[in-house]
N, C-alpha and C positions, 0 to 999 in steps of 0.2 A: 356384723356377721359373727355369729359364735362358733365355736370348734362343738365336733359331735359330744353329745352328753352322755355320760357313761351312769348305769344303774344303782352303782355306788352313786352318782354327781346326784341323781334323783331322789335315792333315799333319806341323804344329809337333808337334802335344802325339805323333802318332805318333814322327817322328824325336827329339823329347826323350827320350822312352823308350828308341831304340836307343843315344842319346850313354848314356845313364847305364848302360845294360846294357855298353855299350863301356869305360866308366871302369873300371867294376868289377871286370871281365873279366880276368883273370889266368892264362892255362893254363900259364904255365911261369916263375911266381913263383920266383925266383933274387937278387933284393936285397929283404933287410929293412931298405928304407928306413928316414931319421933319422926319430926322435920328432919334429922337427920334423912332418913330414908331418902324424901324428897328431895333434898340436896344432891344424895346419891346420882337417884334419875335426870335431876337438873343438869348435872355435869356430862351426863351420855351423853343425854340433849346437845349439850353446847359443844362436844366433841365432834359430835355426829354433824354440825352444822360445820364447822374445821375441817374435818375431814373431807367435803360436799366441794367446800370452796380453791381444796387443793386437787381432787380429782372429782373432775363434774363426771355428771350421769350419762353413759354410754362410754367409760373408759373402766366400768370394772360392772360385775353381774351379780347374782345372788349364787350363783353357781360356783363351785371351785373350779371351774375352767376359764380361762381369758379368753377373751376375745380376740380374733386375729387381728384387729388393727390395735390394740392394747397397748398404751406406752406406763411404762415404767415410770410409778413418781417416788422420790425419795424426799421432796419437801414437805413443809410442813408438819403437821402430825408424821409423816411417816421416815421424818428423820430420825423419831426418836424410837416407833414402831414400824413393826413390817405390815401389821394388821388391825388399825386405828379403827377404821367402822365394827370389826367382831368387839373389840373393847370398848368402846361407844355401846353396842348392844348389849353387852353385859351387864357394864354399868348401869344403865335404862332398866332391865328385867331385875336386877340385882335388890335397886331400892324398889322397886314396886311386889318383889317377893317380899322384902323384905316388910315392906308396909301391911301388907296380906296377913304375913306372918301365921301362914296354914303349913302343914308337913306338905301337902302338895304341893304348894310352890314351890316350898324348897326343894322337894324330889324333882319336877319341873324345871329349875335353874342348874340341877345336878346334870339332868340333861341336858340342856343346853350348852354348859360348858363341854362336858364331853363332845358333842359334834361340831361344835365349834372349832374346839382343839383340831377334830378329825378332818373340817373341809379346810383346817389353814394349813395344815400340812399335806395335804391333798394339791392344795393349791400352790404352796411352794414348789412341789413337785413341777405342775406344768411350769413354774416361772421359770424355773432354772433351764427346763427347756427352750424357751421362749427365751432369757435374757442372759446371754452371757454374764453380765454384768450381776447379775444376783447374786450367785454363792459368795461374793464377796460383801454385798449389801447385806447379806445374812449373816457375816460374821460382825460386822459392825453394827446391829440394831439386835434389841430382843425381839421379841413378838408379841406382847400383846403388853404388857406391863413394862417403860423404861427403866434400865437398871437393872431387872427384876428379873421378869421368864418373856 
């Protein structure tokens, strides 16, 4: 059961959708980007399967709202982040713009980071609601990069 969706909550997860359909996007593919890139998307890949196996599916949405039966995970990936699946996607869209290597991807990945940023702080919001325990789990992890931001 999810909590009501707000218009902002439908705009993000719509405009997510268009940044990834933008990354991917390719109609006049002319650089076979380095392996490097690959490695890039490789790493989402493998994050995104970490991240899967510390919170299974029907414990978090594509929505920045939780769910009400929602538990709070701090292991795994998310002891080091607050928001290990959006950097898992990044990473993913990141090398495969990067493999593209068109201005639209990259204006495409510009997007997506920005609503990215916007439904994880959206989302923090509900958590703190939700978890007592959070604003302190928030001081001790970054958000999307460890160490880092």
């Amino acid at each position: 059961m999810s909590v009501k969706r707000t218009k902002k909550s439908h705009a993000l997860v719509a405009l997510q959708m268009c940044a990834i359909a933008g990354c991917i996007y390719a109609p006049d593919l002319k650089y076979q980007g380095d392996s490097l890139y690959l490695l890039i998307s490789m790493t989402g890949g493998l994050l995104a399967l970490w991240v899967l196996y510390h919170n299974r599916p029907g414990n978090f949405d594509i929505y920045p709202e939780p769910r009400k039966a929602t538990q709070l995970i701090t292991t795994g990936p998310y002891q080091w982040v607050r928001h290990p699946m959006y950097s898992s996607l990044l990473l993913l869209m990141l090398g495969i713009s990067l493999y593209s290597y068109q201005f639209s991807n990259a204006l495409a990945f510009s997007v997506l980071m920005l609503v990215v940023y916007g439904k994880a702080r959206l989302e923090e919001q509900y958590l703190q609601q939700q978890f007592a325990e959070y604003k302190t789990y928030q001081q001790h992890t970054k958000r999307f990069i460890p160490f880092v931001l």
